[in-house]
C-alpha positions in Angstrom: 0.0 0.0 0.0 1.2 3.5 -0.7 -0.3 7.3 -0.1 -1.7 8.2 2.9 -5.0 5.9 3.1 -3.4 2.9 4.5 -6.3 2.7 7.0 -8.2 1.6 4.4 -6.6 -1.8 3.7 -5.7 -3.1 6.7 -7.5 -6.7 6.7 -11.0 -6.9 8.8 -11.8 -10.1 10.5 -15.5 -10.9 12.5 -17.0 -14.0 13.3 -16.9 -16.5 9.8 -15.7 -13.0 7.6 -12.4 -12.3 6.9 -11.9 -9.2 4.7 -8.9 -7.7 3.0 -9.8 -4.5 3.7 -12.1 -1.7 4.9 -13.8 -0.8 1.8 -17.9 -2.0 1.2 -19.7 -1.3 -1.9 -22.5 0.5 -0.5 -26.1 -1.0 -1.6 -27.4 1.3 -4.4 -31.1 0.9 -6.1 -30.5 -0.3 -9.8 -33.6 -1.5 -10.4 -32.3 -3.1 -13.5 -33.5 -6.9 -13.0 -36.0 -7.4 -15.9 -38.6 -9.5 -13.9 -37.2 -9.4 -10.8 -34.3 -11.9 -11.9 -30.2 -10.3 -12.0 -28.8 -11.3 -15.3 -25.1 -11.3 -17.1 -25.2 -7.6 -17.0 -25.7 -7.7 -13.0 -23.5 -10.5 -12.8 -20.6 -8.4 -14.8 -21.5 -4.9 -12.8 -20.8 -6.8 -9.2 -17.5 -9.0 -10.6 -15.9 -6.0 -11.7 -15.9 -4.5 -8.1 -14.7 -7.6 -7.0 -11.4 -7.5 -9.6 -10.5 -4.0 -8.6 -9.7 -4.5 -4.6 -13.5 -3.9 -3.3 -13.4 -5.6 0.2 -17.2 -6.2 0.5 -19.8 -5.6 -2.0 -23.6 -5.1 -0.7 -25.9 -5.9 -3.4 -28.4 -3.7 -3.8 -31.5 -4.1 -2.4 -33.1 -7.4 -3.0 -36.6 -8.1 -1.7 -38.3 -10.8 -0.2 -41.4 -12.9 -1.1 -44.2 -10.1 0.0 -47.0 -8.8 -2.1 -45.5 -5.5 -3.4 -42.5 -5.4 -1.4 -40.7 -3.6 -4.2 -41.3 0.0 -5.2 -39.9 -0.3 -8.9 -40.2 -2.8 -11.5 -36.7 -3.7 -11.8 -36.4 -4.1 -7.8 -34.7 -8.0 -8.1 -36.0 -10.8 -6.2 -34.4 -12.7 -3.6 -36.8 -15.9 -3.7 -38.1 -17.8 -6.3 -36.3 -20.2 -8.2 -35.2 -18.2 -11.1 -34.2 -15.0 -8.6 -32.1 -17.5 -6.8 -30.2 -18.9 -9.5 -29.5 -15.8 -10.7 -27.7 -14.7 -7.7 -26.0 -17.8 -7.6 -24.5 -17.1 -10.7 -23.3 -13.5 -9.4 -21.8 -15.2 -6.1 -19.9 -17.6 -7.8 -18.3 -14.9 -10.2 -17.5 -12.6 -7.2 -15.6 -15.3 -5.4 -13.9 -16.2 -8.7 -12.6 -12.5 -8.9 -11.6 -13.0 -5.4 -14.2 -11.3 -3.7 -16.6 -11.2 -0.8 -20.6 -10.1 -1.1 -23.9 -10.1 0.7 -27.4 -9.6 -0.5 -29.1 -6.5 1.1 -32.6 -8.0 1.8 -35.2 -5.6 2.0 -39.1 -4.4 2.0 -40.0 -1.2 0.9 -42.8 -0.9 2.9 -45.5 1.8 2.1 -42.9 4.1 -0.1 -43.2 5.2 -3.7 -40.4 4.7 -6.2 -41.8 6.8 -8.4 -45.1 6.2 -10.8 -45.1 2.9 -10.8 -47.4 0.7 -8.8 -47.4 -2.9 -7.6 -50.5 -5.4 -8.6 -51.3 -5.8 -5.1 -51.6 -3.3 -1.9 -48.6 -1.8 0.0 -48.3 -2.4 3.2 -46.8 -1.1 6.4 -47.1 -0.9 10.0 -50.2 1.6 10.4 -51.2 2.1 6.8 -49.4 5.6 6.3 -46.1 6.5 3.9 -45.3 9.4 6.6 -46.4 10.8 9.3 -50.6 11.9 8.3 -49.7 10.6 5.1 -51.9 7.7 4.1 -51.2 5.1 1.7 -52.1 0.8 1.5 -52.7 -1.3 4.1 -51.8 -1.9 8.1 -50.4 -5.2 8.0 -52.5 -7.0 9.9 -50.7 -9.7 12.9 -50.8 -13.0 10.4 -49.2 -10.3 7.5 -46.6 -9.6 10.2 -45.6 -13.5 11.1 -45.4 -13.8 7.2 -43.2 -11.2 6.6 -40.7 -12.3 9.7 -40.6 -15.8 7.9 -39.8 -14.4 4.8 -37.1 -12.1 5.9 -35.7 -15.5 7.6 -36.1 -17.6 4.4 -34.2 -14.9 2.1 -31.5 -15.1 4.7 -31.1 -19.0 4.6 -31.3 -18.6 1.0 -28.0 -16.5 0.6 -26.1 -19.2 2.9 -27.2 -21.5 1.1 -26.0 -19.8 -2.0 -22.8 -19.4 -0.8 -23.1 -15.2 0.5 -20.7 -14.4 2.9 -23.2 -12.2 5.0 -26.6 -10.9 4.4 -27.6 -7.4 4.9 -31.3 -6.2 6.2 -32.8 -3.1 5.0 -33.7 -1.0 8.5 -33.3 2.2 7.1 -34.3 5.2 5.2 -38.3 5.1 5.5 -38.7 1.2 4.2 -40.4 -1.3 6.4 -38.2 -2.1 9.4 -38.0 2.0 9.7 -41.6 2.4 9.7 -41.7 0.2 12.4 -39.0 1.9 14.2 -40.8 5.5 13.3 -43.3 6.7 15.5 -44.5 9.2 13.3 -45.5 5.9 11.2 -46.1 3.5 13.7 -49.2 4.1 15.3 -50.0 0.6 16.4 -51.8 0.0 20.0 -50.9 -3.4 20.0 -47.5 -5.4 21.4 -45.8 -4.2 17.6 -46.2 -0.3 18.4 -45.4 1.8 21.2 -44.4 5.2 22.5 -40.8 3.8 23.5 -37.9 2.8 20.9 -37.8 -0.2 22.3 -41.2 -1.1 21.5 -41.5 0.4 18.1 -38.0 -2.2 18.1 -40.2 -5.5 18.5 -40.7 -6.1 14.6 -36.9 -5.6 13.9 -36.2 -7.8 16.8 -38.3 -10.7 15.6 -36.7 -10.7 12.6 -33.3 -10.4 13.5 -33.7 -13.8 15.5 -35.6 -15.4 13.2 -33.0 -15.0 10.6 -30.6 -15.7 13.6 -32.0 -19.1 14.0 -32.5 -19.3 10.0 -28.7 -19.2 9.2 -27.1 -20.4 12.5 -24.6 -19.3 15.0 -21.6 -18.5 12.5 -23.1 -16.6 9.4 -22.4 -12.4 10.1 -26.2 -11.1 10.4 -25.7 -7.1 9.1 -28.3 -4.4 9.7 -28.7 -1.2 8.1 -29.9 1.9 10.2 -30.3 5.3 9.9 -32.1 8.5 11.9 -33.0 9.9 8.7 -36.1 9.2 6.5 -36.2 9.6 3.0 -39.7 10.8 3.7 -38.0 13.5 6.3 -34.0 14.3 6.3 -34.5 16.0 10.1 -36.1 12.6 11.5 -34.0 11.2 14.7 -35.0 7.7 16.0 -32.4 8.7 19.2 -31.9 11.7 20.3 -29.4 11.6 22.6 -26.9 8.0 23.4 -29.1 7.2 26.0 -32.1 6.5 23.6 -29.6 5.1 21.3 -28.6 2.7 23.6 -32.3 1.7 23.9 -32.7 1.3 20.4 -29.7 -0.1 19.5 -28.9 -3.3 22.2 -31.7 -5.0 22.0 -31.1 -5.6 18.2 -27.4 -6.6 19.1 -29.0 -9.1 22.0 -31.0 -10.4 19.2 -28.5 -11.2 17.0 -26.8 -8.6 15.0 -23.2 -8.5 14.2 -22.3 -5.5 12.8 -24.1 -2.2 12.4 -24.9 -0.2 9.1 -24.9 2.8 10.0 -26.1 5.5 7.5 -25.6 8.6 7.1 -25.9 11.9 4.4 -22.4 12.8 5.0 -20.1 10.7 7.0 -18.3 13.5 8.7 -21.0 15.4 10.1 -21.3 14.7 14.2 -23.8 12.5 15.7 -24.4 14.4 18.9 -22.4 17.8 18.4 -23.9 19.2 21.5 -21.7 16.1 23.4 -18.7 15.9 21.7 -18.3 18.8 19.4 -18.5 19.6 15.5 -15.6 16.8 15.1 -17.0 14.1 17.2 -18.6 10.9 16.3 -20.7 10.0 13.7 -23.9 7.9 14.3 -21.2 4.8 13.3 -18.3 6.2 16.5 -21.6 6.3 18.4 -23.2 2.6 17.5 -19.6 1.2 18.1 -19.1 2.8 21.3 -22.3 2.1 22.6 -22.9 -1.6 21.4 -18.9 -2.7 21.0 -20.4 -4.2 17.8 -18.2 -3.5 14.4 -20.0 -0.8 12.6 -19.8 0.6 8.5 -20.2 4.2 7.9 -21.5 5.7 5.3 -22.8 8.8 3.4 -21.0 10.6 0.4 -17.4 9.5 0.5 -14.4 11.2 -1.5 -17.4 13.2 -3.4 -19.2 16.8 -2.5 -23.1 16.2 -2.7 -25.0 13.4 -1.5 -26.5 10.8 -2.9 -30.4 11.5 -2.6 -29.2 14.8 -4.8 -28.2 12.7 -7.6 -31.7 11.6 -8.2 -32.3 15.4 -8.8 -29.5 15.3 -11.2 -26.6 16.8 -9.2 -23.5 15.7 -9.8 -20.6 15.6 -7.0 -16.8 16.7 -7.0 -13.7 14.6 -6.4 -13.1 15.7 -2.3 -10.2 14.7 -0.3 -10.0 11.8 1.7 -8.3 13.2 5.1 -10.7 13.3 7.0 -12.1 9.6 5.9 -8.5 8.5 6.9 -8.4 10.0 10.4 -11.6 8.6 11.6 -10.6 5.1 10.6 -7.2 5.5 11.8 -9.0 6.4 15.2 -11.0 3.4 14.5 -13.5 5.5 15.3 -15.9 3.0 13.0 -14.7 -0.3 11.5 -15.4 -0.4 7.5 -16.8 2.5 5.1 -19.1 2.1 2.6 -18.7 3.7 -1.0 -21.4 4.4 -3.0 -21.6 7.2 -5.6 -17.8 6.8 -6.1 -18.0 3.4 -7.0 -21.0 3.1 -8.9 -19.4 5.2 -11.2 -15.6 4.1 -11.4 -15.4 0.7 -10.8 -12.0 1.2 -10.0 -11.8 3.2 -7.6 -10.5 1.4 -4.5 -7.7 0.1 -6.9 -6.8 3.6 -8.0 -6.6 5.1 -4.0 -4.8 1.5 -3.0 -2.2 2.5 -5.7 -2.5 6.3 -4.6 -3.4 7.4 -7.8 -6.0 10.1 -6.3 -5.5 12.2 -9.1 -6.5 9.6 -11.6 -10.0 9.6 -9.5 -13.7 11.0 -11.2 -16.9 12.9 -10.2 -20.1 11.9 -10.2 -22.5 12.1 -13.2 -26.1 11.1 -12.6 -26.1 9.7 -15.8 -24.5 6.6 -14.5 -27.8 5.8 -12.0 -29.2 4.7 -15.6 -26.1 2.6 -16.4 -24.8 -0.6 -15.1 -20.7 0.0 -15.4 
């Protein structure tokens, strides 16, 4: 390794995953499975992340076997024979490039994708897409039991494929949030609550059912965030206290390591605690939980990535600060999205130093498949 990120590619070790280094592929929507099922072009888009030094790639999200759990068309599958065969073709190609992936399994819950809409009712924990904003059905307590097993089933599918983790979806507004949300969780029964640790209960069941699904050994990932797509100013926790609430009783049920999303990785969880250069919601998670924890949210580029759907596109910016933090091991492993969705080689050309070899963003690659 030469150049100044060398934090980056130190080796990563937890439970049955060994990594060589710190870099994820973040999970980015593609939505470009015709039928729901990845083909050679997915198969080629992953493998090449895999050939140029990515440590981990995240698929992008992949849902389970739900009436309209998917908000777009393309949205791939992770049941179903075909689905599953498909991704079996994408792990084996990743491990042949010498790499290391997990599905992100996901629900999307009440939220919209854009015009599109699914040949059967969305669902959700109250029946709302934000807070006094109504849309399909509240999942009623046999819809909920159904949705835990199939979040369990999608996880035993990717061991059984041969994944090296599997990821679930707990952020950004999608099911597992809207549980978590009490501004969409209005329940009165044992799934809602005026607490974080009851608005918790659905995430928890699911976490231990795919727990028991895939066994002792297999890394269990979970992705989080305070922010909603439906609300950027949403916060689940307000202070560590209420993060601890929220947070332990998903480790106690079975996570290993900790998602942790953000806009922009660098901006302070609690600023009011430890200043306008302490920890992100990732410092926090680790220091709270001891669990391993990925941060995320607009790495080496200016913008974030919601703004790209807009049509913004982002600026080369220095890595510094990225370095520090993980040379404080401040957070474990950081997740690239924007960066790499464009320039597939981009962990190969920072390994190598090459920083000035590095490219913006241009929104015209969320239609592409590089």
């Amino acid at each position: 390794m030469t150049g100044q990120a060398g934090a980056l590619f130190r080796p990563f070790s937890h439970k049955s995953l060994s990594l060589k280094n710190r870099i994820v592929m973040a999970p980015m929507t593609r939505g470009m499975a015709a039928e729901g099922i990845p083909g050679p072009r997915n198969t080629s888009y992953y493998t090449r992340r895999a050939e140029h030094e990515v440590g981990l790639i995240l698929s992008e999200g992949t849902v389970i076997d739900r009436p309209a759990s998917r908000n777009l068309p393309g949205i791939p599958f992770f049941h179903g024979g075909e689905a599953l065969s498909g991704w079996k073709r994408v792990i084996d190609a990743v491990h042949a490039a010498g790499g290391k992936m997990g599905p992100q399994i996901w629900h999307t819950g009440s939220t919209r994708g854009g015009d599109w809409e699914p040949d059967a009712p969305v669902e959700s924990p109250s029946g709302l897409l934000a807070p006094e904003t109504p849309r399909g059905a509240t999942m009623s307590e046999a819809d909920i039991e159904a949705t835990i097993a199939a979040f369990a089933q999608a996880a035993k599918a990717a061991r059984d494929l041969g994944f090296d983790v599997a990821e679930l979806h707990g952020a950004h507004g999608y099911l597992i949030d809207q549980f978590f949300w009490q501004g969409t969780n209005l329940r009165d029964d044992g799934w809602g609550g005026e607490t974080i640790e009851e608005r918790s209960r659905f995430a928890v069941e699911v976490i231990k059912a795919v727990r028991a699904a895939v066994g002792p050994d297999f890394p269990i990932l979970l992705r989080l965030s305070q922010w909603k797509q439906q609300d950027y100013a949403v916060k689940l926790a307000k202070d560590p206290a209420e993060m601890e609430r929220w947070l332990t009783p998903l480790v106690d049920a079975g996570v290993d390591i900790l998602h942790c999303s953000q806009r922009r990785f660098w901006e302070p969880e609690f600023p009011e605690i430890d200043g306008e250069e302490g920890l992100n919601f990732a410092g926090w998670a680790k220091k709270i939980t001891g669990q391993p924890t990925i941060s995320v949210g607009s790495v080496g580029l200016s913008g974030e990535f919601l703004a790209a759907f807009g049509g913004e596109s982002s600026q080369v910016t220095p890595l510094d600060n990225l370095v520090k933090r993980m040379e404080a091991e401040e957070f474990d492993l950081i997740a690239v999205g924007r960066a790499l969705l464009s320039d597939p080689l981009w962990a190969e050309k920072v390994k190598r130093g090459a920083l000035g070899e590095l490219t913006g963003f241009n929104p015209a690659s969320l239609s592409e498949l590089v």
